[in-house]
N, C-alpha and C positions, 0 to 999 in steps of 0.2 A: 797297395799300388794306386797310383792318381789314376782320374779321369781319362782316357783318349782322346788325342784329341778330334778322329775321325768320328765319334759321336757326338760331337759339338752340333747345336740345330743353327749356329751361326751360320745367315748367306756369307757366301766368302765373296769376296769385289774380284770382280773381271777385269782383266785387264786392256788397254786399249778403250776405242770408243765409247760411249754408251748408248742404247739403240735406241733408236728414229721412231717416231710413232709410225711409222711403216713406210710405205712407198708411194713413192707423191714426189711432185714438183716442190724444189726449195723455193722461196721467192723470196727475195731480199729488200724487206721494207724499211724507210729509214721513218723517223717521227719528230718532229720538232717538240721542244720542251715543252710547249702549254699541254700537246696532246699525249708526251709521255707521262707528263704529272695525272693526267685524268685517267688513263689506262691503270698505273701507278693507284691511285686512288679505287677503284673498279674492283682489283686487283686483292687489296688489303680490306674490301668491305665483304669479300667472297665468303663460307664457311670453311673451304679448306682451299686457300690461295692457289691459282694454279700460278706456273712460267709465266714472262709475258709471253712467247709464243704459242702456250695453251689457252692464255687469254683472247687473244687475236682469234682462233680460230673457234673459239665458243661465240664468239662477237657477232662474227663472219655467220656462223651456224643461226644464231640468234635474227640477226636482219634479212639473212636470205630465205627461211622459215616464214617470214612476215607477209612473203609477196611483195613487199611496198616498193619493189624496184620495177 
C-alpha cells in the first residue's frame, strides 16, 4: 500500500491572505526611481534579502537606534 498522504511533513498553503507582521498602522509610502533603485540595491546586497517592506522597517529600526534625529 502507498504512502498517506496525512503523514506528509509538507506545510500545506493557507488559503486567503497571508499574515501581516502583526498589528501596527499600514502607511503607504510611495518612492521615486532613484530611491527605489538604491533601496533595490540595499536590498540584493543583504545575506538573506528581506521584502522591500521588511527593508524599510530595518532602515527605520537602523536610523532611529542611532539617536541622530
Amino acid at each position: 500500500m502507498g504512502k498517506s498522504i496525512r503523514g506528509s511533513t509538507k506545510k500545506r498553503e493557507t488559503r486567503g491572505r497571508k499574515k501581516t507582521t502583526g498589528p501596527g498602522e499600514a502607511v503607504m509610502v510611495r518612492l521615486h526611481p532613484p530611491l527605489l533603485t538604491d533601496l533595490d540595491k540595499w536590498i540584493s546586497n543583504q545575506k538573506n534579502p528581506p521584502s522591500r517592506p521588511e527593508a524599510i522597517r530595518r532602515l527605520l529600526e537602523n536610523a532611529f537606534t542611532r539617536k541622530a534625529y
